[in-house]
C-alpha positions in Angstrom: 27.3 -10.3 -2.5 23.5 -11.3 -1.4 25.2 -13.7 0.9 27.2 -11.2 3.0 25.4 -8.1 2.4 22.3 -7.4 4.7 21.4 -4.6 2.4 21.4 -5.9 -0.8 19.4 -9.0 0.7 16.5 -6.2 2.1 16.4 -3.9 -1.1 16.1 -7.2 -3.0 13.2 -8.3 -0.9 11.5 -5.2 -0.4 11.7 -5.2 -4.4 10.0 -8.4 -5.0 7.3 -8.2 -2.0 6.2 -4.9 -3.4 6.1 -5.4 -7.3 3.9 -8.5 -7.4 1.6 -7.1 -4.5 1.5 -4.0 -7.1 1.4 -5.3 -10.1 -1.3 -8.3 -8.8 -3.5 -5.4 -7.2 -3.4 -3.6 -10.3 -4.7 -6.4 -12.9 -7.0 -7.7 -9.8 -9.1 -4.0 -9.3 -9.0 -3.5 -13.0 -10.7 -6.5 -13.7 -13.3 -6.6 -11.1 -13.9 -3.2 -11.4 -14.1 -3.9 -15.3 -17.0 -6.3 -14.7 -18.2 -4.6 -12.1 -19.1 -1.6 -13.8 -19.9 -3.1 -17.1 -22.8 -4.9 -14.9 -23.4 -1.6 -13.6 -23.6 0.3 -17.2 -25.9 -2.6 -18.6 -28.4 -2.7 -15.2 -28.7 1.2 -15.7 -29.4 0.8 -19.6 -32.2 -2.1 -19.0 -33.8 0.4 -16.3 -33.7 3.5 -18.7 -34.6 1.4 -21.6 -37.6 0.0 -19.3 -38.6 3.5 -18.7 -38.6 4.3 -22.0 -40.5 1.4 -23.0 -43.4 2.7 -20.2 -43.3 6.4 -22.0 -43.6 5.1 -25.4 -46.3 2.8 -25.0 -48.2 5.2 -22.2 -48.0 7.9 -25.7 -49.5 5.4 -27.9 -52.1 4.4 -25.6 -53.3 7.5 -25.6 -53.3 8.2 -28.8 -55.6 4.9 -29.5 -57.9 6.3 -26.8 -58.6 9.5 -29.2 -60.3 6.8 -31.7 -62.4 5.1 -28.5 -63.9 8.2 -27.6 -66.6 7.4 -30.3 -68.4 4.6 -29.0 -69.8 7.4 -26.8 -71.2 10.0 -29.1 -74.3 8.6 -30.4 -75.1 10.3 -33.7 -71.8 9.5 -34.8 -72.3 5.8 -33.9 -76.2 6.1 -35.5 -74.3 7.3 -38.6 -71.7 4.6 -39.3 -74.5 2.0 -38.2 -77.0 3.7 -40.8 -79.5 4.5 -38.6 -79.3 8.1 -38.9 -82.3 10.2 -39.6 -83.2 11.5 -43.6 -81.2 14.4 -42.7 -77.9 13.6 -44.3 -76.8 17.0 -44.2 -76.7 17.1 -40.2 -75.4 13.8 -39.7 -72.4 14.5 -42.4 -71.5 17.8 -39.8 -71.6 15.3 -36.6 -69.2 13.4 -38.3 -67.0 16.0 -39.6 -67.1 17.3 -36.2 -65.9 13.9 -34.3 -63.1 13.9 -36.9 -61.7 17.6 -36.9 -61.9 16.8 -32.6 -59.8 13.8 -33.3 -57.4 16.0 -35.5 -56.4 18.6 -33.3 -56.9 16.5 -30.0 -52.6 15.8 -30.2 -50.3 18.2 -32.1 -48.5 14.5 -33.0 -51.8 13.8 -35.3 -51.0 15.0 -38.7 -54.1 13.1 -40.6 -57.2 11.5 -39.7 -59.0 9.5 -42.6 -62.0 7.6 -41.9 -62.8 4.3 -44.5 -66.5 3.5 -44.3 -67.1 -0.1 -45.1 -70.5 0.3 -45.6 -70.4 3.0 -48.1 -67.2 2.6 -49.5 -66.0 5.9 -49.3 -63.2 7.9 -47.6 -63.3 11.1 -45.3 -60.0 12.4 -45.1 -59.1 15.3 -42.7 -55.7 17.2 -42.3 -53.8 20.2 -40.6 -52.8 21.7 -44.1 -56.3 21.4 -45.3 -60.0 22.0 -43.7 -61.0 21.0 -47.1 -62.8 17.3 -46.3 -63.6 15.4 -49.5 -64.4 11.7 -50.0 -64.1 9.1 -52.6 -64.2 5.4 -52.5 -62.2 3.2 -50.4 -60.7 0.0 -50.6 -61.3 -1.7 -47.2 -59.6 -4.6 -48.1 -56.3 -3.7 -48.3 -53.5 -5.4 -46.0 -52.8 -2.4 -43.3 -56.5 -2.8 -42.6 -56.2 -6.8 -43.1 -53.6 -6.9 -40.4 -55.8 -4.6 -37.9 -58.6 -6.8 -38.7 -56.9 -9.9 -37.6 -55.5 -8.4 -34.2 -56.8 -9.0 -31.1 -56.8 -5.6 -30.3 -58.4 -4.2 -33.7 -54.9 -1.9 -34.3 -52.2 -2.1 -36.1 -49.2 0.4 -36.5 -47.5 1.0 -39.9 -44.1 2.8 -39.9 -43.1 4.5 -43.1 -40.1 5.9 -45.0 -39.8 9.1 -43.6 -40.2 7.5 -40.2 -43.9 8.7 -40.2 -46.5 6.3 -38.5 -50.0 5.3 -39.2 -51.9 3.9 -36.3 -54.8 2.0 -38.0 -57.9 1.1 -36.2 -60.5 -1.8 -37.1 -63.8 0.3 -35.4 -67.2 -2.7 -34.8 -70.0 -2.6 -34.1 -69.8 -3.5 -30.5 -70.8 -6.2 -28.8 -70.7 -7.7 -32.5 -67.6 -8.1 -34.1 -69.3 -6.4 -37.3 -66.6 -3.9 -38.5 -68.3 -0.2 -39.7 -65.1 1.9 -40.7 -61.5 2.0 -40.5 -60.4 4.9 -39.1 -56.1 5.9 -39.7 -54.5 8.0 -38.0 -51.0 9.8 -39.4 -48.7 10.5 -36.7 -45.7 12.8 -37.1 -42.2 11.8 -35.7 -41.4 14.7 -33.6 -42.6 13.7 -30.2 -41.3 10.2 -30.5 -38.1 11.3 -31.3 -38.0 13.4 -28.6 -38.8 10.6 -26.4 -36.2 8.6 -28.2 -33.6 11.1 -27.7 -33.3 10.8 -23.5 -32.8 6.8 -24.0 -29.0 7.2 -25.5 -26.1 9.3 -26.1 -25.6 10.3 -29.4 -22.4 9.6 -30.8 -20.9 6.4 -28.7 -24.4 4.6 -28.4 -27.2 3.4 -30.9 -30.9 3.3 -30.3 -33.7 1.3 -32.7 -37.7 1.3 -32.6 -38.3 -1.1 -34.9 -41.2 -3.9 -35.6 -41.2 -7.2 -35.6 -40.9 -7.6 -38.9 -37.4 -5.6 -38.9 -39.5 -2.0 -40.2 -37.4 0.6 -38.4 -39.6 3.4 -37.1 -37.3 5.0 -35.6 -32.6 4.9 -35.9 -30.3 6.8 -34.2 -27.8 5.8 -37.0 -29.0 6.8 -40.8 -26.6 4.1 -42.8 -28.0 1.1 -41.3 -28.6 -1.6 -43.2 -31.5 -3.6 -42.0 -30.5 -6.7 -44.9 -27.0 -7.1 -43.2 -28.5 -6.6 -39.7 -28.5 -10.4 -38.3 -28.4 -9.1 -34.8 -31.9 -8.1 -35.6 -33.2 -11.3 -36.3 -31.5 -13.0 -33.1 -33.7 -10.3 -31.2 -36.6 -10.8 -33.4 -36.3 -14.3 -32.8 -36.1 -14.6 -28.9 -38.6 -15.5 -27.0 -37.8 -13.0 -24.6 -39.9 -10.3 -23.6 -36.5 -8.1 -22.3 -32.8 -8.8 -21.6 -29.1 -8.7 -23.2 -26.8 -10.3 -25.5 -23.3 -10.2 -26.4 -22.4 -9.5 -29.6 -19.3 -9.1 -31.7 -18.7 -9.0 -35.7 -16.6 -6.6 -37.9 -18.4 -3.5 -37.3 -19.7 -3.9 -33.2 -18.4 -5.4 -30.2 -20.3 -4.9 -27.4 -24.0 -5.5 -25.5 -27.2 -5.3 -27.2 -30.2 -4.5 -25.1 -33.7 -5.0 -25.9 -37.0 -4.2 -24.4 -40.6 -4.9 -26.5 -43.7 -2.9 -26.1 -47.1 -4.6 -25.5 -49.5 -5.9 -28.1 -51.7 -3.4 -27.6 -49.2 -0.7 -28.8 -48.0 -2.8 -31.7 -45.2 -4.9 -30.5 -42.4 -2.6 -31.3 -38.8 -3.0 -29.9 -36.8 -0.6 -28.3 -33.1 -2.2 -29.0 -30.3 -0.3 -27.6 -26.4 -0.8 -28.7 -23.4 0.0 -26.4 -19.8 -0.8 -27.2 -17.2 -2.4 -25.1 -15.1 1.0 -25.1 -18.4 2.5 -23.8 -18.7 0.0 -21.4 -15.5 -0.1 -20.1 -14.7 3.3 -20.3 -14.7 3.7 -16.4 -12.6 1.1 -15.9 -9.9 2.3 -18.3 -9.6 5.4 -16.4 -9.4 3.9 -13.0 -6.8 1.5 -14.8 -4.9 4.4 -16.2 -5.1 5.6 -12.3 -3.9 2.9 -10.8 -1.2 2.0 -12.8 -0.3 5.6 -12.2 -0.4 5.4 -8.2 1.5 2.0 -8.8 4.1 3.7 -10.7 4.7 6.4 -8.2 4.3 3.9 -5.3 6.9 2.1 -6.9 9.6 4.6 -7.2 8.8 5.4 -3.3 9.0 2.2 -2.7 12.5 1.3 -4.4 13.8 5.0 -3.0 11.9 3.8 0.4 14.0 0.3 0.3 17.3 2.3 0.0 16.4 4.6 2.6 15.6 1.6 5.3 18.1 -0.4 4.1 21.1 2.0 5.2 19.0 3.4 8.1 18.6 -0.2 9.6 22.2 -1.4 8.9 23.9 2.0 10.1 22.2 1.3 13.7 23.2 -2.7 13.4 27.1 -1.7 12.9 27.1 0.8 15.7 25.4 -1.7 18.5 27.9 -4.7 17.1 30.9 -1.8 17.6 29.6 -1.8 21.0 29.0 -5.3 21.9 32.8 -5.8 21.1 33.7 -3.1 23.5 31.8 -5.0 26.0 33.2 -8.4 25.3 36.6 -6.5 25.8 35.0 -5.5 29.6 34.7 -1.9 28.7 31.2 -1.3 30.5 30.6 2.1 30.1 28.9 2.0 26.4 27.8 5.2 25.1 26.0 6.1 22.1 22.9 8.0 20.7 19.4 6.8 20.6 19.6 4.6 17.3 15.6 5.4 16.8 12.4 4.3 17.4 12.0 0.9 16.0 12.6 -2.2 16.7 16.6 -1.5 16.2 16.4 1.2 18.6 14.8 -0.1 20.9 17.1 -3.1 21.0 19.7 -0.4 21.2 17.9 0.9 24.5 17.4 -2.5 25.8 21.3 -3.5 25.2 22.3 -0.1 27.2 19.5 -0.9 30.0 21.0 -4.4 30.1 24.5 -3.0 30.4 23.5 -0.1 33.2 21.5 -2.9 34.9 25.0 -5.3 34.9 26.5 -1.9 36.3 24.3 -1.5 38.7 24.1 -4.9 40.0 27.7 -4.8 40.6 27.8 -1.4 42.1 25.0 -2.6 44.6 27.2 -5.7 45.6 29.3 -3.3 46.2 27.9 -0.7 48.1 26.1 -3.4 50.0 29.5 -4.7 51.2 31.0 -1.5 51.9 28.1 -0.8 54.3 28.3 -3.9 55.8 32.0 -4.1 56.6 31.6 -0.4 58.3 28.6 -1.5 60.4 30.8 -4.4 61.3 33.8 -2.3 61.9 31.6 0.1 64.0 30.4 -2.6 65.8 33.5 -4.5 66.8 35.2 -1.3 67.7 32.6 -1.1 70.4 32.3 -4.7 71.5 34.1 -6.1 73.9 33.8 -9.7 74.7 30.2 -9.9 74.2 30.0 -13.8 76.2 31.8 -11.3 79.2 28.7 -9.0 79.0 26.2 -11.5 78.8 27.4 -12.9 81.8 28.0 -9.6 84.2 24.5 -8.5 82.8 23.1 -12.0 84.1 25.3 -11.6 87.8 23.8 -8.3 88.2 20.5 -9.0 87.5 20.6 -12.2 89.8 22.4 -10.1 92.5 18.8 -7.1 92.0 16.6 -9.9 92.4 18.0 -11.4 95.4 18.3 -7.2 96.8 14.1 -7.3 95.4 15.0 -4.7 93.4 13.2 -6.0 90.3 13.6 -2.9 88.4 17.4 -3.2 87.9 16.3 -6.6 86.9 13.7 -5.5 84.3 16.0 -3.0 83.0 19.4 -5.6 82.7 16.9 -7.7 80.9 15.7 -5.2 78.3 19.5 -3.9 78.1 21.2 -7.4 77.5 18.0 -8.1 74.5 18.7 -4.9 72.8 22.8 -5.6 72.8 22.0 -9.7 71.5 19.9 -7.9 68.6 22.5 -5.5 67.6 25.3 -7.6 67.6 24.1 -10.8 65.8 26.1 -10.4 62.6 24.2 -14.0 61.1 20.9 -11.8 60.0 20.0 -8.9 58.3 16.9 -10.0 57.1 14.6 -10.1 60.1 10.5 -10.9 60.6 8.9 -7.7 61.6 8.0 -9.0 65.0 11.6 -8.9 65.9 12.6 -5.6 65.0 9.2 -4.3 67.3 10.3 -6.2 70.1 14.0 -5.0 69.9 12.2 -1.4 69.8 10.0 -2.2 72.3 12.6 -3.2 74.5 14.8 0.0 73.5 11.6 2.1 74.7 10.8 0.0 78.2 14.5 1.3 78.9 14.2 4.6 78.1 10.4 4.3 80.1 12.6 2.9 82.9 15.0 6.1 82.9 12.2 8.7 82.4 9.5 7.7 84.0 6.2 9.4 83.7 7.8 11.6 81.6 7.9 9.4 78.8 5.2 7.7 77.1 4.9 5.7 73.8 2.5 3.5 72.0 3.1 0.4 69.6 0.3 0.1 67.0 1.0 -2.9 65.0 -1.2 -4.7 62.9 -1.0 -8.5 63.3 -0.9 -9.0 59.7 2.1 -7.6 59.1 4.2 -8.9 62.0 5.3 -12.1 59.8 6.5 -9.7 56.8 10.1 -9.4 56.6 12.0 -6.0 56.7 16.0 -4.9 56.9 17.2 -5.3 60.4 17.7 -2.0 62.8 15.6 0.4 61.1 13.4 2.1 63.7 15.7 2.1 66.8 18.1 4.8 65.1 14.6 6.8 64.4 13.5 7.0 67.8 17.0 7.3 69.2 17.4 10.5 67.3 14.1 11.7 69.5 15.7 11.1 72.7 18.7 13.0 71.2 17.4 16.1 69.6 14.3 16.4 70.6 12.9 14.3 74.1 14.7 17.6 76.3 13.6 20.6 74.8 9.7 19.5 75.1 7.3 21.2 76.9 4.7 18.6 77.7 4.9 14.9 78.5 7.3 13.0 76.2 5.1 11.3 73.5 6.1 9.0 70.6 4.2 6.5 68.6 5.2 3.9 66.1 2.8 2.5 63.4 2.9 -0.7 61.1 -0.2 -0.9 58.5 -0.4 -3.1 55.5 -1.4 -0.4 52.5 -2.4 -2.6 49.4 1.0 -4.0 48.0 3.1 -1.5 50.4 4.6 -1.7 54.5 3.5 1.6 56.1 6.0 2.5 59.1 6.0 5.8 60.8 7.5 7.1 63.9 5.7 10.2 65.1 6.9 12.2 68.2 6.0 15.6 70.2 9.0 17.3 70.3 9.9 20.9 69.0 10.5 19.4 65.6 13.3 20.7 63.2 14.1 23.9 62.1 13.6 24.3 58.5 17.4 25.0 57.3 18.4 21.9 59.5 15.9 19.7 57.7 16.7 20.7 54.3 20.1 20.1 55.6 19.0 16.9 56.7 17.1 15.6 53.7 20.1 16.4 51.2 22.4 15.1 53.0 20.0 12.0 52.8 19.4 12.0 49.5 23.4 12.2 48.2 25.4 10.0 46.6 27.4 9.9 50.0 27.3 6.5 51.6 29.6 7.6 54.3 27.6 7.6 57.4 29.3 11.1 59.7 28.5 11.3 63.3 28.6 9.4 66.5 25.8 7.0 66.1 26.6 3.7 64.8 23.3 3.3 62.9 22.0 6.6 61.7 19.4 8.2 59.3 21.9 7.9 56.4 22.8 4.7 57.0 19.5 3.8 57.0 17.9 5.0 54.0 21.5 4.0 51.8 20.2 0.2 53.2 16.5 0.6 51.8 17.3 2.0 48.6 19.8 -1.1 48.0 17.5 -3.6 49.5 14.8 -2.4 47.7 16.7 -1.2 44.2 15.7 2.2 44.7 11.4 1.5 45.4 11.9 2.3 49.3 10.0 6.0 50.0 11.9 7.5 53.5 10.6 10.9 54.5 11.3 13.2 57.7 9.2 16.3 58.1 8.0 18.3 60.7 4.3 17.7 62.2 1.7 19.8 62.0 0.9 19.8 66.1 4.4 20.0 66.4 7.1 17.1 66.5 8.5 15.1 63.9 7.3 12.5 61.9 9.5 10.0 59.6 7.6 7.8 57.1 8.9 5.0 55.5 7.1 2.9 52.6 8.4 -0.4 51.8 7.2 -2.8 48.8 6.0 -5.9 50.3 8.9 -8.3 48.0 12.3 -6.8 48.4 14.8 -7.3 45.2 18.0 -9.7 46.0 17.0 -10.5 49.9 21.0 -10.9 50.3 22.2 -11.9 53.7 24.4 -8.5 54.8 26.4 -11.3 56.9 27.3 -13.3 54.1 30.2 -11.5 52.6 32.1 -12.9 56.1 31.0 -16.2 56.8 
C-alpha cells in the first residue's frame, strides 16, 4: 500500500514530521521556560528579601538612635557619671524625663528600663504605668553580658511571644567605663507588618531568626526549630546572602537567605518557596502548550488528509492529459488545478502544449504566406533573364540617344524588379530594403517631377540591423495610390529609421488628405483579423505585411496607421531588435 499509494506515503509523512516537531517543541519550551522562570522567581525573591533586609535593619537603627540621643543631654550624663549637684530631687526628674522621651519617642517601644551599675538599682518605665519605681539590679546577668562583649555595645533578645528586647551597654565615652544598661521592650506589631510584604501567606514561608536558631519572628506556628537542620546549614554558611536547594519529607524547593548587619544584631531573614510555587508558571504554560499542540495536531492530521487528496486529485487529471497527448490529441483542456506548485505545473504543461500549437501553426501560416507571394509573383513574371536584358538594350540604346534620364530610370526600374523577385532571402540588412525604397521613390521622382519630394532619414547605426524583406515599398505605394492625387500642395513623404533602446523605429509619414475615419477603422480591423488572406490588387499589401511581423516577431511587432495631425498619414512600425525563428521564407522550396 505505502509503495503504490502517493497518499498514504504524504499523510504518513506529514504525521511523523509534525508529531516529533510537536511533541520536541513541547518538552523543549517547557523545560527552558521551567528554568527560566524558576531563575526569574528566585532573582525576584533575593531582591525583595534584600529590600526587606534594608527596612528591617533601617527600623532598628533607629530605634538604637533613641538610646544615643543621651550622650547629648548633659545633666543626664552628670547623673549616671555622679557628678550631679546635692539636689537629688532635680536630677531624679532629668532622668525621668530622658526616659518617658525615650518611651513614647516610637509607638513600637512598649518598656524602657534603665540598670544603673553604679548604684545598683533599676528605673523601669512603661505605657501601662507612669508609675516609675526602682529596686536593685543585677548588672551581671547574660543579656547584659552579651551586649557588653559586642563591638557595638547592643545586643537583641527575642522572646516567646515574639517580643524583643534591644539591650544597650551605655559608657562613659571616650572610656570604655560602662554607667547603665539601658533595655528597651519592643512590641511585634510593626515588624510584622514589615514581615508581612516579604511573602505570600499560604504557599511560601518567612523566618527572622538569630543566629543562635531563636525565631523572632514565623510565618508558620508548628515549626520545630529541633528538627529544623536546614537552619543550621544557613546558620553555618559563611555567606552573607544567597540560595540553596533543599529537599526532605516535608519541603522541596529553594531556601533564600539574607543576614542583617552586626550592628542590628545579626538576624536572618530566611525565606522558603516550593517547587510547585516555583514552577507554577511553567505548568500553566505547559498545560497551554500541550493544549495548542493537541489542537495543532488534529489540524494537522485533518490538514494531511485534506492536501493529500487535493494534491493527488490535480496529479491524476494532468497524467489523464498527458496520455491524450502522447495519443496526438493537442487540444488539452481542463480547469486551473490551483495555485501551487501542481497548478502551476498544470499551467506550464498547457503553455507548453499551446506553445507546440502555436509553433506548428506559425510553420504553417509562414508557408502559406510564402507560397502565395510566390504564386503572386510568378503569375506576374515572365522570363525575368528576358527583362534584364531588354531593360539593359534600352538603356544602352538612351545613352547612346544622351537621353540619360530613360537611363536613370531603366536603372532604378530593373533594381527594384531584382529585389522583388529574389526568392533566396527574406531576411534582409536594413540598408537593402532603403535602397530598394530609395530606388522605388527616384522613379516615382522621375515621373512626377517637382511635384514630388521625399526625404530618407536613416541613422547609420541601424543600417546593419536586419528586418523582413519588402516592408516599406507597399507603405509608400499605398500613398501614390490613395493619396499622392487628391493633394493640395507639393507631394511630400518622409521615411524614418531610429534605434529606440532595445526597439527599430520605422515610420512613413506623408501629406496627403489622409483617411476618412470609417475607412481606417475599416482598415485597422481588417488588419487586425484572423484573416491571412491578402484581397486586392497589390501583390504585397498592408495585410500581408503586418500577418509577416506578427510571425516573424511571435506576436512583439507594434504596426499602426493613423491619420496626422497636419494632415496626411502616418504608419508606425516597432520592431524588437532579435526577431524569434529568423526562418528563411525561401526555404520551404529550395
Amino acid at each position: 500500500m505505502f509503495k503504490t499509494s502517493i497518499r498514504n506515503k504524504l499523510i504518513v509523512l506529514l504525521l511523523f514530521i509534525t508529531i516529533i516537531p510537536f511533541g520536541s517543541s513541547i518538552i523543549v519550551t517547557y523545560i527552558y521556560t521551567k528554568e527560566s522562570l524558576k531563575d526569574q522567581a528566585i532573582e525576584e525573591n533575593v531582591n525583595l528579601l534584600y529590600q526587606g533586609k534594608v527596612n528591617i535593619e533601617t527600623y532598628l537603627r533607629e530605634l538604637n538612635n533613641y538610646t544615643m540621643s543621651f550622650y547629648s543631654n548633659p545633666d543626664f550624663m552628670s547623673y549616671l557619671r555622679k557628678t550631679y549637684s546635692s539636689n537629688a530631687y532635680l536630677s531624679m526628674g532629668v532622668v525621668h524625663n530622658v526616659l518617658r522621651a525615650l518611651l513614647y519617642s516610637d509607638d513600637s517601644i512598649n518598656q524602657v528600663n534603665m540598670a544603673l551599675v553604679g548604684d545598683q538599682e533599676t528605673i523601669s518605665l512603661s505605657r501601662r504605668s507612669t508609675i516609675i519605681y526602682s529596686k536593685e539590679a543585677d548588672t551581671n546577668i547574660e543579656v547584659y553580658q552579651k551586649a557588653r562583649e559586642n563591638p557595638h555595645n547592643i545586643y537583641i533578645e527575642p522572646s516567646t511571644d515574639r517580643t524583643f528586647f534591644i539591650h544597650r551597654a551605655f559608657r562613659n565615652v571616650p572610656s570604655s567605663q560602662i554607667l547603665a544598661y539601658i533595655t528597651l521592650e519592643i512590641r511585634p506589631e510593626k515588624l510584622n507588618e514589615m514581615s508581612h510584604y516579604l511573602y505570600h501567606d499560604g504557599t511560601e514561608e518567612f523566618y527572622i531568626m538569630t543566629p543562635e536558631t531563636e525565631l523572632i519572628y514565623s510565618s508558620v506556628s508548628d515549626v520545630r526549630v529541633d528538627d529544623a537542620t536546614w537552619m543550621n546549614e544557613i546558620i553555618e554558611s559563611e555567606e552573607p546572602s544567597g540560595t540553596i536547594e533543599w529537599k526532605d519529607s516535608t519541603f522541596q524547593g529553594v531556601v533564600v537567605f539574607d543576614r542583617l548587619s552586626d550592628a542590628t544584631g545579626s538576624w536572618i531573614l530566611v525565606k522558603r518557596i516550593p517547587h510547585t510555587t516555583l514552577y507554577e508558571s511553567a505548568y500553566g504554560v505547559a498545560v497551554i502548550n500541550i493544549v495548542f499542540g493537541v489542537v495543532g495536531l488534529t489540524l494537522v492530521i485533518l490538514a494531511t488528509l485534506f492536501v493529500s487528496f487535493k494534491i493527488t486529485s490535480p496529479i491524476r487529471v494532468l497524467v489523464q492529459n498527458i496520455k491524450e497527448v502522447e495519443k496526438g490529441n493537442m487540444q488539452v483542456h481542463f480547469q486551473s488545478l490551483g495555485n501551487d506548485e501542481i497548478g502551476i505545473l498544470g499551467q506550464r504543461f498547457k503553455m507548453m502544449v499551446e506553445k507546440i500549437n502555436h509553433l506548428i501553426n506559425r510553420e504553417y501560416k509562414l508557408e502559406l504566406e510564402n507560397k502565395t507571394n510566390q504564386l503572386k509573383v510568378l503569375h506576374s513574371q515572365v522570363n525575368p533573364h528576358f527583362l534584364y536584358n531588354t531593360l539593359q538594350s534600352i538603356g544602352t540604346m538612351a545613352l547612346k540617344s544622351k537621353v540619360p534620364e530613360v537611363y536613370t530610370s531603366l536603372t532604378d526600374l530593373s533594381q527594384i524588379m531584382r529585389y522583388s523577385m529574389n526568392m533566396d532571402e527574406d531576411i534582409v540588412p536594413l540598408e537593402k530594403e532603403i535602397n530598394y525604397t530609395k530606388a522605388y521613390l527616384d522613379l516615382q521622382k522621375q515621373r512626377f517631377g517637382e511635384d514630388l519630394h521625399f526625404i530618407l532619414e536613416v541613422e547609420k547605426e541601424t543600417l546593419e540591423l536586419h528586418v523582413p524583406k519588402m516592408i516599406l515599398q507597399p507603405i509608400i505605394e499605398n500613398y501614390f495610390k490613395h493619396g499622392f492625387d487628391t493633394r493640395e500642395t507639393l507631394g511630400e513623404i518622409k521615411v524614418v529609421c531610429k534605434r529606440k533602446g532595445s526597439f527599430l523605429f520605422l515610420a512613413v509619414r506623408d501629406n496627403g488628405t489622409g483617411i476618412e475615419e470609417v475607412r481606417l477603422k475599416e482598415i485597422q480591423d481588417l488588419l487586425y483579423t484572423e484573416d491571412h488572406v491578402v484581397k486586392g490588387d497589390s501583390s504585397i499589401g498592408l495585410k500581408n505585411i503586418y500577418a509577416r511581423l506578427q510571425l516573424y516577431y511571435s506576436g512583439h511587432a507594434i504596426f499602426k496607421i493613423q491619420n496626422r495631425s497636419s494632415g496626411g498619414v502616418q504608419v508606425t512600425i516597432k520592431l524588437p531588435l532579435e526577431m524569434e525563428g529568423r526562418l528563411h521564407e525561401s526555404h520551404y522550396y529550395r
